[in-house]
Structures are given as structure tokens and as C-alpha cells.
C-alpha positions as CSV (number, residue, x, y, z in Angstrom):
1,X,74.8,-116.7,184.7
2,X,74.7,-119.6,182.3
3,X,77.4,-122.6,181.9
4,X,80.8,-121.4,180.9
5,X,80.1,-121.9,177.3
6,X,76.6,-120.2,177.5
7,X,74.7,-122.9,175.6
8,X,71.3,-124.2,176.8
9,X,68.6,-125.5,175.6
10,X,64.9,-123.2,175.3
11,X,61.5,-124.6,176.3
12,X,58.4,-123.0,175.0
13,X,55.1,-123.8,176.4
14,X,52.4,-123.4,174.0
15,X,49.2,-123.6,176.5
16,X,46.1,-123.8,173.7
17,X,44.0,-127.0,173.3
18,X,41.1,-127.5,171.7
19,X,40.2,-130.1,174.3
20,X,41.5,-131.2,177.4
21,X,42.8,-135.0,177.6
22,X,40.9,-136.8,180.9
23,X,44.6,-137.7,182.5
24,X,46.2,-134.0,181.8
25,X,47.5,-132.3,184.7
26,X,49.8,-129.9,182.5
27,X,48.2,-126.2,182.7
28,X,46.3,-125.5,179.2
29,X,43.4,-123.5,178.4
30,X,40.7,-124.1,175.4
31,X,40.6,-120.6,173.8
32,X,40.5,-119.4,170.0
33,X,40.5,-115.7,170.4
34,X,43.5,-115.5,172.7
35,X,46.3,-116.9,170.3
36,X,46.8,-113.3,168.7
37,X,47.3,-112.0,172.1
38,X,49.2,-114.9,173.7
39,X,51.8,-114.8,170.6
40,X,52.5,-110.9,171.0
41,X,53.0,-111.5,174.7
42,X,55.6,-114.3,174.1
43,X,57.5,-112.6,171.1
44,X,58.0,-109.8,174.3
45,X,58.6,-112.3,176.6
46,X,61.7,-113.2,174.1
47,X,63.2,-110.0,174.0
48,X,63.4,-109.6,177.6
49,X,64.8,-113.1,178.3
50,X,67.6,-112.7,175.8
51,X,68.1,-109.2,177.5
52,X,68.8,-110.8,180.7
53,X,70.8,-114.1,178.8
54,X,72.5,-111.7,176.2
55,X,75.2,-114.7,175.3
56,X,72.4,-117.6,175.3
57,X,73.4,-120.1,172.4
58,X,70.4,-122.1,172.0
59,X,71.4,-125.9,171.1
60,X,67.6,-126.9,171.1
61,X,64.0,-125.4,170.5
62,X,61.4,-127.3,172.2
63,X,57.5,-126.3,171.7
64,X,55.3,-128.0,174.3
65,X,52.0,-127.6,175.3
66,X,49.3,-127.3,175.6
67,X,49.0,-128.4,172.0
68,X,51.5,-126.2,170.1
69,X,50.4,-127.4,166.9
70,X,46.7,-126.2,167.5
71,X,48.4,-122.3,167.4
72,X,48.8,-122.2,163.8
73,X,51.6,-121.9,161.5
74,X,52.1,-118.2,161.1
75,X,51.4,-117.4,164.9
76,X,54.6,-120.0,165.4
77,X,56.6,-118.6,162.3
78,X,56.3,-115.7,164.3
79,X,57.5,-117.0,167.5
80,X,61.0,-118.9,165.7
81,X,61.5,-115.6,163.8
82,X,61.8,-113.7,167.2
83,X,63.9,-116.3,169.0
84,X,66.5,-116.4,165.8
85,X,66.6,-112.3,166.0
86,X,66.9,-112.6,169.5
87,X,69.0,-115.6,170.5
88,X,72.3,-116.7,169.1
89,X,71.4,-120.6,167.3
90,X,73.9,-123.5,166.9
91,X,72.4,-125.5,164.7
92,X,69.5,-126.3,167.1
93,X,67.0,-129.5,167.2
94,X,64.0,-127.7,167.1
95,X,60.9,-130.1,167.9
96,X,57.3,-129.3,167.7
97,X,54.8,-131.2,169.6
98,X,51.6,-131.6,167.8
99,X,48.3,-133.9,167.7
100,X,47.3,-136.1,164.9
101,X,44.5,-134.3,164.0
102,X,46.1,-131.2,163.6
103,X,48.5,-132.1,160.7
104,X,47.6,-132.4,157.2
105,X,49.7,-131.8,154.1
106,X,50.3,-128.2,154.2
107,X,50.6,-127.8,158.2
108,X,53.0,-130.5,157.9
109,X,55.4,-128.8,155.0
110,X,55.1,-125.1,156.3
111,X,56.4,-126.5,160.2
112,X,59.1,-127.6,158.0
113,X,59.9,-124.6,155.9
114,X,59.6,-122.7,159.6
115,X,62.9,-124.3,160.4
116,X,61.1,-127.4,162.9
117,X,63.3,-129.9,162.2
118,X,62.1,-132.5,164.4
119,X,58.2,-133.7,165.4
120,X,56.3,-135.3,168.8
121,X,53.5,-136.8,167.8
122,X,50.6,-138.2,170.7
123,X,49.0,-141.3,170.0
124,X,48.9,-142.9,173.3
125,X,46.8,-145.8,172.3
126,X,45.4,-146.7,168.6
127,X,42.2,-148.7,170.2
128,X,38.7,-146.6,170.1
129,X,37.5,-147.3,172.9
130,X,40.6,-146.2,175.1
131,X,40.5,-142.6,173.3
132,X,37.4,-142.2,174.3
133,X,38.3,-143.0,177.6
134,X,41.4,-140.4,177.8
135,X,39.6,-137.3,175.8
136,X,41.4,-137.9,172.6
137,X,40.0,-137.9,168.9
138,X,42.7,-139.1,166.7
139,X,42.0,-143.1,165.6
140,X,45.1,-144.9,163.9
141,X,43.9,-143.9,160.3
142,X,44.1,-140.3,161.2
143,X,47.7,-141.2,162.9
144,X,48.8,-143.1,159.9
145,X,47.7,-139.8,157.8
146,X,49.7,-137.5,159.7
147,X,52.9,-139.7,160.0
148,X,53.5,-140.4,156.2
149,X,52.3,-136.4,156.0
150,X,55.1,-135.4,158.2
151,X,57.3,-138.4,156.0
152,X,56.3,-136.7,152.9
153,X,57.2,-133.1,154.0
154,X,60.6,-134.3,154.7
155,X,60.8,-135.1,158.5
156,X,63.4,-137.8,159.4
157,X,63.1,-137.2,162.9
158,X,59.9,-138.4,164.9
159,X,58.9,-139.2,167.8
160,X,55.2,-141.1,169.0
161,X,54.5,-141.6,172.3
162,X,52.7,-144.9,173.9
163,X,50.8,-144.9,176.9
164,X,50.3,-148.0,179.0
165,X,49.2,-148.8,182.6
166,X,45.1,-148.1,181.4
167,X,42.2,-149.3,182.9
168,X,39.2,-151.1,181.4
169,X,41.9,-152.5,178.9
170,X,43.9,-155.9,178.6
171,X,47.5,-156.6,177.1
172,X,46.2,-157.3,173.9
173,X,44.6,-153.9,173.5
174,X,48.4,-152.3,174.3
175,X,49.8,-155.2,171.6
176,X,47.6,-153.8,169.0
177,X,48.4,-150.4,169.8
178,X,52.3,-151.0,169.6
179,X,51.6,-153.4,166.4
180,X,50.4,-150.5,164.9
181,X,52.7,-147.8,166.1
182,X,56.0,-150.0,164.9
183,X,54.6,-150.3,161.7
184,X,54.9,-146.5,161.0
185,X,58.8,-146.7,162.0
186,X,59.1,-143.5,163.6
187,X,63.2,-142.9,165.1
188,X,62.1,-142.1,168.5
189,X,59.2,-143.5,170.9
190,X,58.5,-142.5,174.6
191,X,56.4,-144.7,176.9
192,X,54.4,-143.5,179.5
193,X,52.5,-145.0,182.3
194,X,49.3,-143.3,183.0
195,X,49.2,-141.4,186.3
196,X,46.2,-140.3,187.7
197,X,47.0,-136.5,188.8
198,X,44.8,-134.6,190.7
199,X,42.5,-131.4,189.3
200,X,41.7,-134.0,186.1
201,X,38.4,-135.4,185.0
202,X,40.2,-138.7,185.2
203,X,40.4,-138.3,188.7
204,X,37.4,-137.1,189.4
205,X,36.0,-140.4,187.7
206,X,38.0,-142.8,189.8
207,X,37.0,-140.9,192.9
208,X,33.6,-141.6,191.7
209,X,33.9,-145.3,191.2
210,X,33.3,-144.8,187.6
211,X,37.0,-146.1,186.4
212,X,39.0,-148.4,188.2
213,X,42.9,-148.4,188.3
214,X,44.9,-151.0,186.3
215,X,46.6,-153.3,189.4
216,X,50.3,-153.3,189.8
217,X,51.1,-157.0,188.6
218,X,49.1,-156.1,185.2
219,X,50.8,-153.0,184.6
220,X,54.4,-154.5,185.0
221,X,53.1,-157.1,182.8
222,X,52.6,-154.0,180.1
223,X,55.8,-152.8,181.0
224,X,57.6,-155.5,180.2
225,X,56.5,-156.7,177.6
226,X,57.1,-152.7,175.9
227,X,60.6,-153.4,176.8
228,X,60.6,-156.3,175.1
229,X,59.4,-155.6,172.0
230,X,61.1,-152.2,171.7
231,X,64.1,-154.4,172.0
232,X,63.3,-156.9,169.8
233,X,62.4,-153.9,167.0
234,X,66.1,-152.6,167.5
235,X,65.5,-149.5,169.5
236,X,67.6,-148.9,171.9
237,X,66.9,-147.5,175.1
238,X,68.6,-144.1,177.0
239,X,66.5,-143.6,179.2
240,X,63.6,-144.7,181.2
241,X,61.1,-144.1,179.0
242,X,62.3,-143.3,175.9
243,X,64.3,-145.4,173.0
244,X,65.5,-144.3,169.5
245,X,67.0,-145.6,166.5
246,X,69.7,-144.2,163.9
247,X,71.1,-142.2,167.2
248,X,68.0,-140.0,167.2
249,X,68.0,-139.6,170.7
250,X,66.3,-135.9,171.8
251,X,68.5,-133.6,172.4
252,X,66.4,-131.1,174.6
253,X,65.0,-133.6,176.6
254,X,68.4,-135.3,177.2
255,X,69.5,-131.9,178.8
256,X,67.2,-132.2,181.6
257,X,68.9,-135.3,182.6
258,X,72.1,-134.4,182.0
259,X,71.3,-131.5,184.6
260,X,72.0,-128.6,182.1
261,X,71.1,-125.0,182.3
262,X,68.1,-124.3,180.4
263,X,65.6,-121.6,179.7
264,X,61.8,-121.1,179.2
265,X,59.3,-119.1,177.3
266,X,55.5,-118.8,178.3
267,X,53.2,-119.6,181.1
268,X,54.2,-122.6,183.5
269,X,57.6,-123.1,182.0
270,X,59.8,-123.7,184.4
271,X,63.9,-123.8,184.2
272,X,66.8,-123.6,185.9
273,X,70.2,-121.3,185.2
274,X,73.0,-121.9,187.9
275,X,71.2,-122.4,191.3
276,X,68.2,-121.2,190.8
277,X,65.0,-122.4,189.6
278,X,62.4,-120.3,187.8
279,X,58.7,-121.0,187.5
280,X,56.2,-118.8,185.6
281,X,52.7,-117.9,186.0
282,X,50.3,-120.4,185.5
283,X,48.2,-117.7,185.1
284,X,47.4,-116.5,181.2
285,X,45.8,-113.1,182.4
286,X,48.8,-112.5,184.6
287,X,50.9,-113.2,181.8
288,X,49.7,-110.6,180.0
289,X,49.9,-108.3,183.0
290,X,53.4,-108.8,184.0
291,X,55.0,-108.6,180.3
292,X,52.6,-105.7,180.1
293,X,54.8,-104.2,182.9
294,X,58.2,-105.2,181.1
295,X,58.8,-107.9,183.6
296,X,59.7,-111.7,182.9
297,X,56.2,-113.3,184.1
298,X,58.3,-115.3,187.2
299,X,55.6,-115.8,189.8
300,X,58.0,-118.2,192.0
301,X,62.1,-118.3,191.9
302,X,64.2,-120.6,194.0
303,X,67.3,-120.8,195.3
304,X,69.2,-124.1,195.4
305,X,71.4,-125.4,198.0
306,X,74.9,-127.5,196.5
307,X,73.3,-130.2,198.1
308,X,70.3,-129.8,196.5
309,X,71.8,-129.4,193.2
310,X,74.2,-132.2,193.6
311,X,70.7,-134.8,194.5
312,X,69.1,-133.6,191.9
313,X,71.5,-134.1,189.4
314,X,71.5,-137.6,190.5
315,X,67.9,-138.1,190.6
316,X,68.1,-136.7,186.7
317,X,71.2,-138.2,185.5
318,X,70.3,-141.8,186.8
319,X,67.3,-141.7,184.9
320,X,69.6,-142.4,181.8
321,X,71.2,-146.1,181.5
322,X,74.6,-144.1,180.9
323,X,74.0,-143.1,184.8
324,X,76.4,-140.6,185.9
325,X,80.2,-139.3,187.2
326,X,79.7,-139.4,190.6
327,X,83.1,-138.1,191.9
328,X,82.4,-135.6,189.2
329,X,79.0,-134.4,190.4
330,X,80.9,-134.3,194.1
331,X,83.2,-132.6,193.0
332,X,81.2,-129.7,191.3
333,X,79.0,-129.5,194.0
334,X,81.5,-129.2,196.8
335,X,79.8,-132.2,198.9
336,X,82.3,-133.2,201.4
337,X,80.1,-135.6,203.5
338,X,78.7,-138.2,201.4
339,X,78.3,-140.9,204.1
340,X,74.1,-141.6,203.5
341,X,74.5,-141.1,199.5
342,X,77.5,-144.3,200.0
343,X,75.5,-146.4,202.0
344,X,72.4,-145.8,199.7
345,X,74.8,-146.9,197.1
346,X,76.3,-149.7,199.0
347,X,73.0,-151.2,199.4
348,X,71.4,-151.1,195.9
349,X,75.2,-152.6,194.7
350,X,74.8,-155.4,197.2
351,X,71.0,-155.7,195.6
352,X,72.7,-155.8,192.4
353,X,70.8,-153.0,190.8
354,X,73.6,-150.7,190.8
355,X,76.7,-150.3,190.0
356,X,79.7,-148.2,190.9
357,X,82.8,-148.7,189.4
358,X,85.5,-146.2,188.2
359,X,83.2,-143.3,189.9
360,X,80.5,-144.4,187.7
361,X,77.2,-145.5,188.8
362,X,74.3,-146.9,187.3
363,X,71.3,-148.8,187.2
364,X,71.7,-152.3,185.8
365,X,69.6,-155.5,186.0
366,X,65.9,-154.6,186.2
367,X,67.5,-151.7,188.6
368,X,67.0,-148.9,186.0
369,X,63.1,-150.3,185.9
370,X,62.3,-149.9,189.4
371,X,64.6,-146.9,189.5
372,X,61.8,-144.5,190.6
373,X,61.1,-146.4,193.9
374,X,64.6,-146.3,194.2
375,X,65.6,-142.5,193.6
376,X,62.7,-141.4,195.7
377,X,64.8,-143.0,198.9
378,X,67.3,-140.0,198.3
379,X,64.8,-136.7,197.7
């Protein structure tokens, strides 16, 4: 059963790539002659979720990947036009995720006549030498291409990511790469620091000796200065890693930390209705098989404790410098001892790095940048 109101927010993984990043961990396969087949699965795979979420009002539309934007246009026409005959819309953000290289003039105005209304765009890094390093193909002239693409279809709403945290590169490789990113004036920009995740070539090349990983001190040197100059170039900042201007913050991704029911389309997409948590199969042949059978493709489901439910909502909500209600998340969650979540927050007030004040807590100071050391105390 959804929230009271029945609005949530759809994920769609898209799982095609036409090569794999070094760092990516996220599942993905690099396959042409599957898309036909993968896109009458998934238009199936719609009609049985809204079966079982018959009042679903979809408030956002998020296409992730994978590389959604290496599909094709008319396989993800197809896709919208089954979720709008499906699903009941209110005025949704609908975002696409797509890779530089991918966009050109005419991919950029049919997303928009699709009904996208709203664009992720990977660059990571602008600096040749550090895209060769992570797998990617898209210098800052094919960046600056797609942007003012997007711009010229109409798109008011974009989003670039920046990756720090790299090996084999110095601050001033990460100043360039900003320096250019700020000059295309996107709304929104995430930062990420690179992890290096298991099952990726990255990995495999640092197990090898072949990379070495940036230090600590020099990648809170990166981090720092981002924050800076993000600040500096008026965007403001709602959440860890992500900052917008003209209040273009993203509305799907700001339900996850905000704890909300949510849904999810395709294989590996993983959401959460009530107390439970669904995951589907990372698995595209048994994908096919299960919707073959008329059954959602769940291959794990669990079932969340109110105390699981009310930490969680913690560790997700704090991630946001608003923070959170915490007598209200209490109170929803029926948690009558809270002794070890008090003295947690007693000590990290005393630190000042929190604060709690009305039944309101937060990070402040240079809290909300060490949060994840933090929140982990608490899982």
C-alpha cells in the first residue's frame, strides 16, 4: 500500500551501454540486439506494476542506467507512452540520464517532444587523460556540443555531474574541469567522489599496482575547494553532493531522502512501498523469464522492522542540510526507547556538528561534510 495520498516517484533502469566506465559497479550490459526485446519486457513490466499500484500518481519519471540515452528515442517514446497509459501523472519531473556522446541536435529535441523535461548529463572530468583513465569518450568539446544542444532544444533544466577524489591527477586538473563545467551554467550539479567498488576494472587495476588511490588529505583538499567554488558561483547546496540554482533542485532524487515510497521498473531497480523493500533481478535473461511468466521480476523482497525504517529515514533525511523532524520520525515509527539515538545525538551536539533544537536536527559546521563517518555510527 502506497502513502495516503498514493503519490511516488518511478525509477527506470535502462541497463544498455556501449562501454563500461572502469569505476562502474552499477549492473549494465553492452548489447545492441537486445533493446527490442528489453523494451517489450519493460512496457509488460508497466502493466503489471500499475496492476498491483492501481492509484500510483507518479510525481517524477527518472531514467537511469546503464546509459538510458544509448536505447534510442523511439524504444523510450515507447516506454513514456506506456507509463502515461498506465500510471496516473501529476505533472511529473521526468529526467533522462544520457552521455555526451549520445546527444546531438535531433536526439536532443525528440527527448524533448517525448515529454523529458529535465536532463543528467556525465562529464566527470573535462581533462583527456583522466577519461582515459575511467573508460569514458566524451572530451569538453563534445560536452559543450551536447549542452548548448540540449539549450537549444529547449531544456531549462540540467544537471552535470563532477567527479573528484582521482588518482594520477592534481587539483589543478579538478580546477580546469570545474572552470569548464561552470562556464556552461547548467541549474543543477552533483559531485561525486570516486569509489573504488569491487567486480570493476578499476579495481582490478589498483589490486594490480597499476593505479594508486588519491590519499585522504588530497582528496579533502578537492572537496573543499568544490564547496567553495560552488558557493562562490551561487549554487546552493541541499544536499551532500548536490547544489542547484533557480530552485532546480531534483525532485526524484530528493524523494529518496526524504524517505518516500517509490517504485521501479527494470532489472536491478530497487524501491521501497511501506515496509518493504523490493530488489529486482540483476539478471537480463531472468528478466525476460519472469515477465515471460506474468510475474514482477522481484528476485529479493524485504521486510522492514519500525526500527529499521525509523534509522533509515535518518540516515536519508540527514543527508539533506534541511535535516529532519525527529519527534516526527518517532512518532511515525512508534520508537518508544530512543536512549542510544539521544546520546549519539548528544555527542555530535557537544562536537558541534549537530544540532537539535525544536525536534529538529541537523548537520551544521563541517558536520554535514563528514556526515558519512558520522551516520555510519548508527546502521
Amino acid at each position: 500500500m502506497l502513502n495516503q495520498n498514493n503519490e511516488t516517484y518511478l525509477y527506470v533502469h535502462i541497463p544498455f551501454c556501449r562501454s563500461k566506465c572502469s569505476y562502474c559497479s552499477f549492473y549494465s550490459v553492452v548489447s545492441e540486439n537486445l533493446k527490442e526485446t528489453f523494451t517489450r519486457h519493460l512496457i509488460e513490466e508497466v502493466k503489471l506494476l500499475s496492476q498491483k499500484y492501481s492509484d500510483a500518481k507518479l510525481r517524477s519519471i527518472y531514467f537511469g542506467g546503464g546509459t538510458p540515452s544509448s536505447l534510442g528515442t523511439e524504444f523510450l517514446s515507447d516506454i513514456l507512452d506506456a507509463i502515461r497509459e498506465q500510471f496516473t501523472l501529476l505533472d511529473p519531473e521526468i529526467t533522462i540520464e544520457v552521455n555526451p556522446e549520445d546527444v546531438d541536435d535531433d536526439f536532443s529535441s525528440e527527448i524533448k517532444a517525448i515529454g523529458f523535461n529535465r536532463v543528467s548529463m556525465g562529464v566527470q572530468s573535462t581533462d583527456v587523460n583522466t577519461l582515459k583513465l575511467l573508460n569514458r569518450h566524451a572530451d569538453f568539446e563534445v560536452v559543450q556540443f551536447a549542452f548548448h544542444s540540449l539549450r537549444q532544444a529547449g531544456f531549462d533544466n540540467i544537471s552535470l555531474d563532477i567527479m573528484y577524489g582521482l588518482p594520477h591527477t592534481s587539483l589543478s586538473v579538478l580546477q580546469k574541469s570545474v572552470e569548464d563545467i561552470l562556464s556552461l551554467q547548467p541549474e543543477h550539479l552533483s559531485i561525486y567522489c570516486l569509489t573504488i567498488d569491487n567486480k570493476t576494472v578499476l579495481k582490478y587495476r589498483v589490486d594490480k599496482g597499476e593505479i594508486n588511490p588519491k590519499s585522504d588529505e588530497l582528496v579533502d583538499e578537492e572537496y573543499t575547494y568544490l564547496l567553495q567554488i560552488l558557493r562562490d558561483s551561487a549554487y546552493e547546496r541541499y544536499e551532500i553532493s548536490n547544489f542547484s540554482k533557480s530552485a532546480k533542485k531534483s525532485i526524484h532524487n530528493s524523494s529518496y531522502w526524504a524517505y518516500m515510497d517509490t517504485l521501479g521498473l527494470g532489472p536491478s531497480a530497487c524501491y521501497k512501498v511501506d515496509d518493504t523493500r523490493y530488489e529486482n533481478t540483476s539478471s537480463l535473461q531472468g528478466y525476460f523469464d519472469m515477465i515471460s511468466n506474468n510475474s514482477l521480476p522481484v528476485s529479493n523482497t524485504i521486510c522492514l522492522s519500525d526500527e529499521e525504517l525509523f534509522v533509515e529515514s535518518l540516515f536519508m533525511g540527514l543527508r539533506q542540510v534541511k535535516g529532519v523532524d525527529y519527534s516526527v520520525l518517532k512518532s511515525q515509527y512508534k520508537i518508544v526507547d530512543d536512549e542510544v539515538y539521544l546520546n549519539w545525538i548528544e555527542k555530535y551536539v557537544k562536537l558541534k556538528l549537530m544540532s537539535f533544537e525544536g525536534g529538529r536536527l541537523q548537520f551544521i559546521n563541517r558536520g554535514l561534510d563528514i556526515s558519512n563517518s558520522i551516520l555510519c555510527e548508527i546502521i
